[in-house]
VMD Tcl script that builds the backbone (N, CA, C; Angstrom):
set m [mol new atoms 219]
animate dup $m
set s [atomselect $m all]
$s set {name element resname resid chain x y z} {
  {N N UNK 1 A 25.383 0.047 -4.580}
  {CA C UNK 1 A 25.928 0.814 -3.472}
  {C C UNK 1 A 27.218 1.503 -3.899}
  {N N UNK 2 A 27.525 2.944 -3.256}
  {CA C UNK 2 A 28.710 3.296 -3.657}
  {C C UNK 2 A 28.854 3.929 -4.694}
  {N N UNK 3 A 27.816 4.021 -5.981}
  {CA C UNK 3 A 27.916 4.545 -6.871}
  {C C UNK 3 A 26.931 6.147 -6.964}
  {N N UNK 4 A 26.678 6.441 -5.948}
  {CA C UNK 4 A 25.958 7.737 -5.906}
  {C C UNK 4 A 24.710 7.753 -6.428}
  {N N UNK 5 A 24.056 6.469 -6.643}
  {CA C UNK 5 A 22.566 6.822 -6.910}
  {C C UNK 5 A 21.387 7.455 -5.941}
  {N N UNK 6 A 21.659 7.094 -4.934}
  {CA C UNK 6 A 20.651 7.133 -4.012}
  {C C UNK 6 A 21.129 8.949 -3.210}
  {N N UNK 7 A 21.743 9.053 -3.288}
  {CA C UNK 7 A 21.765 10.643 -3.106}
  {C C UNK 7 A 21.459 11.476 -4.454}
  {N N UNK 8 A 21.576 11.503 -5.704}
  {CA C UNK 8 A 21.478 11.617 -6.065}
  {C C UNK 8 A 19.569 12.151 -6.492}
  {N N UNK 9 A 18.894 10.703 -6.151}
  {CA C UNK 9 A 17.774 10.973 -6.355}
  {C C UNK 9 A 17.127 11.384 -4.848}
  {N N UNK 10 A 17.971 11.380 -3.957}
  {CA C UNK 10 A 17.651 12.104 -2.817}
  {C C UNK 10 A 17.509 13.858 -2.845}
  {N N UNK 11 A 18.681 14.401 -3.494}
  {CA C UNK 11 A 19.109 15.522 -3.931}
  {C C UNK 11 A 18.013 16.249 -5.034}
  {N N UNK 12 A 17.719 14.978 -5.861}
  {CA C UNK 12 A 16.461 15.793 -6.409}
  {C C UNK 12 A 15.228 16.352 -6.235}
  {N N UNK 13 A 14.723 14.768 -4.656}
  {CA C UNK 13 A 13.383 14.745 -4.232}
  {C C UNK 13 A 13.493 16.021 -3.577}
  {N N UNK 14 A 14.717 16.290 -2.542}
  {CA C UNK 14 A 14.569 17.437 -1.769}
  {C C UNK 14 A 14.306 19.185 -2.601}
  {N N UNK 15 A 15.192 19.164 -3.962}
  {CA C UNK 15 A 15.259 20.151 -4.590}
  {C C UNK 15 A 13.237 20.130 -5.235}
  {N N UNK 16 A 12.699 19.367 -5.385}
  {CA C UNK 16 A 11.552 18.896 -6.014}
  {C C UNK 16 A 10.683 19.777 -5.006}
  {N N UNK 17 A 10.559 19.303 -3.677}
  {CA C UNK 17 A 10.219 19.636 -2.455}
  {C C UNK 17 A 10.035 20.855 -2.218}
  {N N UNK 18 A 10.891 21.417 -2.680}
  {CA C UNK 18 A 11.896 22.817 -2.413}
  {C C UNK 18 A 11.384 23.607 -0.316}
  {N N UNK 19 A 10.630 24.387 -0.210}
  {CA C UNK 19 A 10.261 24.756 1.390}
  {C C UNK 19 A 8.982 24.208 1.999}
  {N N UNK 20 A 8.680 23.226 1.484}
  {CA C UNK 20 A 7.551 22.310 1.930}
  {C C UNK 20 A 7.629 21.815 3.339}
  {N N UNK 21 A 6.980 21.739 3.854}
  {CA C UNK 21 A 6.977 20.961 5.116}
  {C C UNK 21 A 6.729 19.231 5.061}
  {N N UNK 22 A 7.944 18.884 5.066}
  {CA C UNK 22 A 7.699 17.234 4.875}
  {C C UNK 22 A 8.687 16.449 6.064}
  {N N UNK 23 A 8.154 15.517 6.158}
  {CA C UNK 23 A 8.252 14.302 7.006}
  {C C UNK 23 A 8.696 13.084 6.724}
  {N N UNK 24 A 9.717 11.909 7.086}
  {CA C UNK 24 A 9.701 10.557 7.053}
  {C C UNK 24 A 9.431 9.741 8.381}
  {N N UNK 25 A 9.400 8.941 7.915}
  {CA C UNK 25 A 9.556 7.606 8.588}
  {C C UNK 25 A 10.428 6.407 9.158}
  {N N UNK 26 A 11.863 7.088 9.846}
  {CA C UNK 26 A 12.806 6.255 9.438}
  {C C UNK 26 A 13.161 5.443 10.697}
  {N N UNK 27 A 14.462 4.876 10.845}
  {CA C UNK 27 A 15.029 4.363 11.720}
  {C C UNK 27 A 15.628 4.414 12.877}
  {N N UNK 28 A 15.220 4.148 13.881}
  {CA C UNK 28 A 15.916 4.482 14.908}
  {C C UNK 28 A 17.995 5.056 14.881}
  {N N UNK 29 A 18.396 4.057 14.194}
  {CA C UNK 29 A 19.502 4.047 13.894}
  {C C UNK 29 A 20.400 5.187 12.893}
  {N N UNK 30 A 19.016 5.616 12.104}
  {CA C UNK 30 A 20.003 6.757 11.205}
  {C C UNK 30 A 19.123 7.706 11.451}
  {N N UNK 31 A 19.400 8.380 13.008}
  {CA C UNK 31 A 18.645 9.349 13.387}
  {C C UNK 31 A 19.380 10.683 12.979}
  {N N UNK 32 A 20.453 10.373 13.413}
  {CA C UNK 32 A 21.938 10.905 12.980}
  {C C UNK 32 A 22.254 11.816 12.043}
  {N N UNK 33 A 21.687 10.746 10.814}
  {CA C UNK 33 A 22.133 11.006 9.067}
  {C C UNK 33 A 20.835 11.815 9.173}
  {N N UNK 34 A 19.202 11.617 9.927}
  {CA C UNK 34 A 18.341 12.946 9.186}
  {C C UNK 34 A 18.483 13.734 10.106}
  {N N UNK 35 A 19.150 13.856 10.592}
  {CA C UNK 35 A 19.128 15.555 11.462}
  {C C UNK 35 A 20.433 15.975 10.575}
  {N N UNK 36 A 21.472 15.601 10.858}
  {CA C UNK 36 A 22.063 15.842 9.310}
  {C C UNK 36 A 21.811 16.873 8.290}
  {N N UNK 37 A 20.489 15.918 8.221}
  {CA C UNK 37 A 19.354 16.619 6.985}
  {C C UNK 37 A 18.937 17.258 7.045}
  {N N UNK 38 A 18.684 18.011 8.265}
  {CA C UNK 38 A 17.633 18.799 8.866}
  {C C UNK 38 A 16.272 18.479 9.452}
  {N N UNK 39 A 16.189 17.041 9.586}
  {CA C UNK 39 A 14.723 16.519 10.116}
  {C C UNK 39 A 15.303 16.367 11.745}
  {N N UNK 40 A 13.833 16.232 12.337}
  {CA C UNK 40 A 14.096 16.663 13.791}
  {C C UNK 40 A 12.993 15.871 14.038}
  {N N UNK 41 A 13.453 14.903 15.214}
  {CA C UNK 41 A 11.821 13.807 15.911}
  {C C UNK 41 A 11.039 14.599 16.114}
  {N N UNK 42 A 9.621 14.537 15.656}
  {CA C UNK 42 A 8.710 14.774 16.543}
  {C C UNK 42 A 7.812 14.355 17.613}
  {N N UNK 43 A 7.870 12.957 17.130}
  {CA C UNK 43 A 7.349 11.752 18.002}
  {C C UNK 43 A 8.216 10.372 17.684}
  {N N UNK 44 A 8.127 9.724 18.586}
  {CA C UNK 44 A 8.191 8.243 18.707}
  {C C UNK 44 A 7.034 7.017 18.461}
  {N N UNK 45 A 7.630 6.419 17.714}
  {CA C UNK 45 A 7.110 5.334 16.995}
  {C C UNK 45 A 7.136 3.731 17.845}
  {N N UNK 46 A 6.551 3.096 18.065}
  {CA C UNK 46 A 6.956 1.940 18.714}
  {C C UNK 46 A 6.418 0.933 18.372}
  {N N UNK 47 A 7.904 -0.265 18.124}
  {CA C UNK 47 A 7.517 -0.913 17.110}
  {C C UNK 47 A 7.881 -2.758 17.970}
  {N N UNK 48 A 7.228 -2.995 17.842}
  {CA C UNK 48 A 6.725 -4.404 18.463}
  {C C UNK 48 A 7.295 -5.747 17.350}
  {N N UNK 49 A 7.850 -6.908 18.357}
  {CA C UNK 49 A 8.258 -7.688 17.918}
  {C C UNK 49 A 7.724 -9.124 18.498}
  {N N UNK 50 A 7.341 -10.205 18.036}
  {CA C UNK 50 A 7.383 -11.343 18.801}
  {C C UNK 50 A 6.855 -12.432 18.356}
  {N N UNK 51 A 6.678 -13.549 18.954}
  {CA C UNK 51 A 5.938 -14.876 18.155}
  {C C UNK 51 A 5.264 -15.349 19.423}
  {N N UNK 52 A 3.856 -15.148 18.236}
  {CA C UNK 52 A 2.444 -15.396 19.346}
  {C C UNK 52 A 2.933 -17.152 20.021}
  {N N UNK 53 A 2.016 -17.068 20.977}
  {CA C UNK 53 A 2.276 -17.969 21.952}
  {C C UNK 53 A 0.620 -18.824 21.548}
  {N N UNK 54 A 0.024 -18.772 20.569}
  {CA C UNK 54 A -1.431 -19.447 20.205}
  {C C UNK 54 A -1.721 -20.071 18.620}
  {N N UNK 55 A -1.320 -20.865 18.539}
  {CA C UNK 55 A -1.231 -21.335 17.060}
  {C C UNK 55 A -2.917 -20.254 16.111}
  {N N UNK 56 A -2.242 -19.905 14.859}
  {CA C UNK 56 A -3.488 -19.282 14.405}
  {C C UNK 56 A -4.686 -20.236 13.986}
  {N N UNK 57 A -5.952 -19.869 13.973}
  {CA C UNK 57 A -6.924 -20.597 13.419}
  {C C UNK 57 A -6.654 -20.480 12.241}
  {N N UNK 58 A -7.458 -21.849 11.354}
  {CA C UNK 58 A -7.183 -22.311 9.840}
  {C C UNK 58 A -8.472 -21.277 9.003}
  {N N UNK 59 A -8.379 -20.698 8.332}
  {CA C UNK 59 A -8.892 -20.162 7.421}
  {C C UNK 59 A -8.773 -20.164 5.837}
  {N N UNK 60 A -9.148 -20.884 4.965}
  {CA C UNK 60 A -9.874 -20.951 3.277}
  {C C UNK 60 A -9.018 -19.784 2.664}
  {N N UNK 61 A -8.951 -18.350 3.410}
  {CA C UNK 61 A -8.975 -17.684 2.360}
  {C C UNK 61 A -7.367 -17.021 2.499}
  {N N UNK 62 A -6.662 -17.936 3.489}
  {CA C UNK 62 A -5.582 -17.771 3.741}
  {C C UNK 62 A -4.672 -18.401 3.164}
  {N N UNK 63 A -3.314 -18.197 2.461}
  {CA C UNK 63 A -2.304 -19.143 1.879}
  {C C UNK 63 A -0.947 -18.545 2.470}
  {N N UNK 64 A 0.179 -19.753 2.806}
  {CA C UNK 64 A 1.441 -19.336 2.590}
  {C C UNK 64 A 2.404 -18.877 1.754}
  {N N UNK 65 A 2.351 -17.620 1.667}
  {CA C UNK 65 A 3.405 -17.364 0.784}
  {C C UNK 65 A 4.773 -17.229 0.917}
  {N N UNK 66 A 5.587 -18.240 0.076}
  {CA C UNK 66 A 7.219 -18.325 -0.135}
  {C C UNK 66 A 7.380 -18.157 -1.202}
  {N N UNK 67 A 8.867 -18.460 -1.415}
  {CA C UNK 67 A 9.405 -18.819 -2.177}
  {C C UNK 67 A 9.044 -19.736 -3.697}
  {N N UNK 68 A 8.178 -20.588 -2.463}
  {CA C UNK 68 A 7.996 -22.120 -3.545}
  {C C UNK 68 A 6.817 -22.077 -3.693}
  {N N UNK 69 A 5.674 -21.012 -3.500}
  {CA C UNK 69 A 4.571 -20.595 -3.545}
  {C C UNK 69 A 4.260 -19.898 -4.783}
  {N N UNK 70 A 3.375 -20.398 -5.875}
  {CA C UNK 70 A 2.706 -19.607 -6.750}
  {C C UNK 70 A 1.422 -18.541 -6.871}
  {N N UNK 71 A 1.817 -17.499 -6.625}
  {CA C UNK 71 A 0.561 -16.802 -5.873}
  {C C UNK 71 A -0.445 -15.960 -7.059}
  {N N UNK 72 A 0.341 -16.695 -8.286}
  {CA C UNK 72 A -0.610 -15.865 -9.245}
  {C C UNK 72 A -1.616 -17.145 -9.894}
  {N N UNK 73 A -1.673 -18.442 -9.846}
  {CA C UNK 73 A -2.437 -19.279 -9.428}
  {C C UNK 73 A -3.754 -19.025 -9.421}
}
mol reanalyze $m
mol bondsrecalc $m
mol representation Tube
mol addrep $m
């Protein structure tokens, strides 16, 4: 952070781009920073949060993956 990478390769993608018609995907929060940019909503996205209320069924072909999980196994 802080060291100018990420604009940097921002600065390129856009120059790369050059009058293309392109789109992201971003955050509610740095709506700000892409209009900024010149991006403009076109739609709203809605994004769902919560913890099911139904324990899941057990399934074979299912594993937990963590931390302490070897998933190349």
């Amino acid at each position: 952070r802080g060291e100018g990478y990420g604009k940097a390769v921002w600065d390129a993608g856009m120059a790369r781009l050059g009058d293309r018609t392109i789109g992201l995907d971003g955050v509610v929060e740095l709506q700000a920073n892409y209009r900024g940019m010149g991006f403009a909503p076109v739609y709203r996205t809605i994004r769902f949060v919560g913890t099911p209320n139904a324990p899941a069924a057990a399934d074979s072909d299912i594993c937990v993956i963590g931390p302490e999980a070897d998933v190349l196994d």
